[in-house]
N, C-alpha and C positions, 0 to 999 in steps of 0.2 A: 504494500500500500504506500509505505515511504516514498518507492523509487515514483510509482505514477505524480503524486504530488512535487516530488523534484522537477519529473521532466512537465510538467504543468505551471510551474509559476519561472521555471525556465523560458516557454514557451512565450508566455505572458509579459518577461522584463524583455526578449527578443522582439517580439515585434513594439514595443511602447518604446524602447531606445534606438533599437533600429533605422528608423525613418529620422530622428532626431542625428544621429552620427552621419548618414547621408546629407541631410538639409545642412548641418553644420560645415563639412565639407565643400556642398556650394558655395555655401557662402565663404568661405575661406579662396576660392579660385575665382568671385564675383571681385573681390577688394585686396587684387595680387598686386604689388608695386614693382615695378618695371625700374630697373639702374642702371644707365649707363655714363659709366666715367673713364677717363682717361684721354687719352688725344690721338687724332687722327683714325679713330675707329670708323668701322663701319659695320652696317648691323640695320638688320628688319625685325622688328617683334609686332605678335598679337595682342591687341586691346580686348578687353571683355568690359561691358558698361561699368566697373568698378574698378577698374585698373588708374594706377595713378601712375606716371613717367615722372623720374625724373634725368634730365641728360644735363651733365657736369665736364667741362673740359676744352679742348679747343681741338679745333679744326675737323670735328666727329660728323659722321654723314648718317643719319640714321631715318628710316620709312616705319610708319606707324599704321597698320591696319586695324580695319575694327574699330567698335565705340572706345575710347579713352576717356575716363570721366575727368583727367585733369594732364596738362602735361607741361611740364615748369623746365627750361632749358638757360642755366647759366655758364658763364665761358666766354668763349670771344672763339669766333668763324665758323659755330656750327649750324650745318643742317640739317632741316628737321623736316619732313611731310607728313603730314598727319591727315587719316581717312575723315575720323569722326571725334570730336573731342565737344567738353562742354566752357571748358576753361582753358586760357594759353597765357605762360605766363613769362613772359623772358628778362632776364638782367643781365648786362656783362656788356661786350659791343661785338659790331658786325654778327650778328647770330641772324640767320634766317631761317623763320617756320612757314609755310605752307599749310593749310587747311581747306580739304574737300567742304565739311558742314560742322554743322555742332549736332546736337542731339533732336529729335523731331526737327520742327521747323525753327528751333531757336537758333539765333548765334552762338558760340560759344564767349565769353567772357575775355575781355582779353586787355592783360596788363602787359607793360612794356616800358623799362625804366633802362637807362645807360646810353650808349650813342650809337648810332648807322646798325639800331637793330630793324628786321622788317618784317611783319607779320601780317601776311595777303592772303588770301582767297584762292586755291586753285578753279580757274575755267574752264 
């Protein structure tokens, strides 16, 4: 009789924590942060709506697919193209980002502090 009530309130904490250790999960790969630092890199990575970038360094070439919820690039001479972002935030000088859209129909947000940085609209 033991064992039935073991394999029973087993069964019971299996599925009640189960879906909770999956959903945790998600959202652990929803709010991944993306780094890239050093100089003269080059490099593609995927955004998922929760992903935040950040690109540190000089002279780095990097392409950004996917939704990006945030992407902050400080340094001086790098590039950046980004598919979908909701925020862009650049400091340093000469940096150029590119951006397809922001999220729905919005722009994304866009800060821009230092000198001959340029953040445009791809057409």
């Amino acid at each position: 009789m033991n064992r039935k009530l073991g394999t029973a309130v087993f069964m019971m904490v299996a599925c009640t924590f189960g879906p909770m250790t999956a959903a945790a999960q998600d959202d652990a790969e929803e709010t991944a942060s993306i780094d890239v630092t050093g100089s003269g890199e080059t490099a593609t990575h995927e955004c998922t709506p929760g992903s935040t970038v950040e690109i540190t360094g000089a002279s780095n070439n990097v392409t950004l697919t996917g939704e990006c919820k945030s992407v902050t690039v400080s340094g001086s001479n790098n590039t950046v193209k980004v598919e979908a972002t909701r925020a862009i935030s650049v400091t340093g000088m000469a940096n150029t980002v590119t951006w397809k859209r922001g999220h729905g129909k919005s722009k994304p947000k866009i800060s821009r502090t230092g000198m001959n940085n340029k953040i445009t609209q791809e057409k």
